[in-house]
N, C-alpha and C positions, 0 to 999 in steps of 0.2 A: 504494500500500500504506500502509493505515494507520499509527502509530509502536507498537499494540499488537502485529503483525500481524509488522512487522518484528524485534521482542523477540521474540512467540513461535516466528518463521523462524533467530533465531539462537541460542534456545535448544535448537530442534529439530536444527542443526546440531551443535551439543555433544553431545545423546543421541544422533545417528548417528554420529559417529565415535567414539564410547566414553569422552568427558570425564567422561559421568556413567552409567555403570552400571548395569545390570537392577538394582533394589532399592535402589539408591542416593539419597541424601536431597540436592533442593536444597534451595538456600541459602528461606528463609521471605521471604514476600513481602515483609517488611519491607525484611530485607538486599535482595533484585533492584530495592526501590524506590529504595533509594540509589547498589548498584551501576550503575544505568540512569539514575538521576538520573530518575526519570520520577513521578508522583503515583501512590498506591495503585490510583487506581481502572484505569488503565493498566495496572500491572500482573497485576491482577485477570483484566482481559479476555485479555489475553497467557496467563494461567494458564490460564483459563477453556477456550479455544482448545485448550491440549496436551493437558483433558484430554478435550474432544469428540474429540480423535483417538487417544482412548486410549492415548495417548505419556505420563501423568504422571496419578496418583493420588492424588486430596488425602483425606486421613485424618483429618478433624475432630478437635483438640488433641493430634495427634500430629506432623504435616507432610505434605508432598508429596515425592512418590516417585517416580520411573520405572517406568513399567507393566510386567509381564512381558508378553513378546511371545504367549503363551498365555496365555490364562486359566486361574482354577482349574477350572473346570469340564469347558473343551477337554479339557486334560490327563488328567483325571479321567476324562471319557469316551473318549477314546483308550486307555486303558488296558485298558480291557473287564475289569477287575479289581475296582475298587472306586468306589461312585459313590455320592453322598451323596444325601438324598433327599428335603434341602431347603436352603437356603444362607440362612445369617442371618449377622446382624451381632453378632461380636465381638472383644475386646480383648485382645492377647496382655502377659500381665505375667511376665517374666522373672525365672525365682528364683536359677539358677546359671549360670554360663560361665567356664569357665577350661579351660586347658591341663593335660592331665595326659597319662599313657604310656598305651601300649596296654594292658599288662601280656600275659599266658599269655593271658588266656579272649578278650579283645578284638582280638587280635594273629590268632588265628586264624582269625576271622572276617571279616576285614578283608585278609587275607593279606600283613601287615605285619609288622617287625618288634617285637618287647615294648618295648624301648626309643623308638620312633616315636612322636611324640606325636599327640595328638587333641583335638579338642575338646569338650568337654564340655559341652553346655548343655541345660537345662533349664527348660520354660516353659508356664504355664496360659492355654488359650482359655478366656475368660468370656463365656458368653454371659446373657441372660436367666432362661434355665431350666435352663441346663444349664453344666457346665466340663469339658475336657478336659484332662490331662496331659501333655506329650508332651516328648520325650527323644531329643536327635542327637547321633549322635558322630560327627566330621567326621575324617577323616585330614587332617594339616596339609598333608603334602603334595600331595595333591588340590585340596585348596583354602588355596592362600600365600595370599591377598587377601583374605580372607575378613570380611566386616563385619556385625560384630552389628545394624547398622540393620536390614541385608535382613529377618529375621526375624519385625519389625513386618510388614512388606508383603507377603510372599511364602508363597504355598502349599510344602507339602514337597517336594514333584518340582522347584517352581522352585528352592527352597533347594539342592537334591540337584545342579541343573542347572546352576547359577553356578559351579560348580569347575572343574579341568581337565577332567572327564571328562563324557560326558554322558550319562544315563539309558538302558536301553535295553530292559532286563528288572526285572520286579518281584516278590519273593517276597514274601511275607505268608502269616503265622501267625496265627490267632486263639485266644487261653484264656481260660478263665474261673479266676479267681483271685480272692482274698477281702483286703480291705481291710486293710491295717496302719494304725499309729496315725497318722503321715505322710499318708497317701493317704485317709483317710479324712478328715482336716479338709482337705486341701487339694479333696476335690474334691466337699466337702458332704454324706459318708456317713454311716455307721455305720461304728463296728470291725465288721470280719471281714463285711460287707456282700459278695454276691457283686461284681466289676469284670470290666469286659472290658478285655484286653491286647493292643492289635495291636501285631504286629514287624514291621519293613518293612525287607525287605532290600534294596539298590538295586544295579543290576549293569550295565555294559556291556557294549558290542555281543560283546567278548571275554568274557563275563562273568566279568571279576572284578569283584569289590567295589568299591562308592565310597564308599556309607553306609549306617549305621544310622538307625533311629526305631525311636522306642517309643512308643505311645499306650495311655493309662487313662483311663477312662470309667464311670461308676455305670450311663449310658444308652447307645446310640448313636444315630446318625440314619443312617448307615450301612448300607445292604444289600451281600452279597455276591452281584455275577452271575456263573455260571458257564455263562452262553447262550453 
């Protein structure tokens, strides 16, 4: 066994017993070229390796990630709910995240109590021609662990899926609603421009609640099947 070979065997060894996380960030080839004591181009091939086995995802100026054990698309198609109906490449840029309460409206939806906090984050996909919005409110207690990395890396069902709980039912809403001053520069409109709104309820096998989403859109690329 080569000494690349053997790095990527015992890197692989860390992502199966859960040193490093679905959506969790190694260290940059840099750091593994010093922690291995080994030359870049070593490590290279050792990365190179994890990610032919789809165990680690390199994200050009962003880093390298632990693959989700589905893809987006798997997921996406198992759902027989919503399927996108072209897959391009974009940039997720984070405007909010913090902790706040559930309050009355989110507390009931969530089947939590008002005082429970959540998490609160908010984040635009960029692509070329297109940006989307989108909007998750996590229950803390669902998800203790919880790391804003993932959120670079991870489709919303995997995001949803990293908690205590795991996905098992999916409710979605679709409206059409008109552009405030907010949503309108962030997502290249006009004021009062029609938007589509999906709400994505997320439930398990017992269906209660694990999470929200929210997504805004001027366009979508999104069809709805109901085959």
């Amino acid at each position: 066994m080569s000494l690349f070979e053997k790095i990527a065997a015992h890197l692989m060894e860390q992502i199966n017993t859960g040193q490093y996380g679905v959506g969790s960030e190694l260290p940059p080839e840099g750091q593994l070229q010093k922690d291995y004591n080994v030359s870049r181009t070593t490590i290279r091939k050792a990365i190179d390796l994890l990610v032919d086995k789809n165990m680690v995802v390199r994200k050009k100026g962003v880093g390298l990630f632990i693959a989700p054990t589905l893809s987006t698309k798997t997921i996406l198609n198992m759902t027989g709910i919503i399927k996108p109906h072209i897959y391009y490449n974009y940039k997720k840029i984070i405007k909010e995240s913090y902790l706040r309460q559930a309050g009355s409206y989110y507390s009931q939806l969530l089947k939590i109590k008002p005082s429970e906090l959540i998490y609160y984050i908010s984040f635009l996909e960029v692509a070329k021609n297109n940006v989307v919005k989108e909007i998750f409110l996590l229950p803390l207690n669902h998800f203790p662990d919880f790391k804003m990395s993932i959120i670079k890396i991870l489709s919303a069902l995997e995001i949803t899926n990293s908690g205590k709980k795991k996905v098992d039912k999916l409710v979605q809403n679709l409206q059409l609603i008109v552009a405030n001053a907010e949503l309108a520069k962030q997502l290249r409109c006009n004021f009062n421009d029609p938007l589509f709104k999906i709400s994505n309820h997320y439930f398990d096998i017992n269906s209660e609640p694990i999470a929200i989403e929210y997504k805004f859109a001027c366009n979508t690329k999104y069809v709805v099947d109901f085959t």
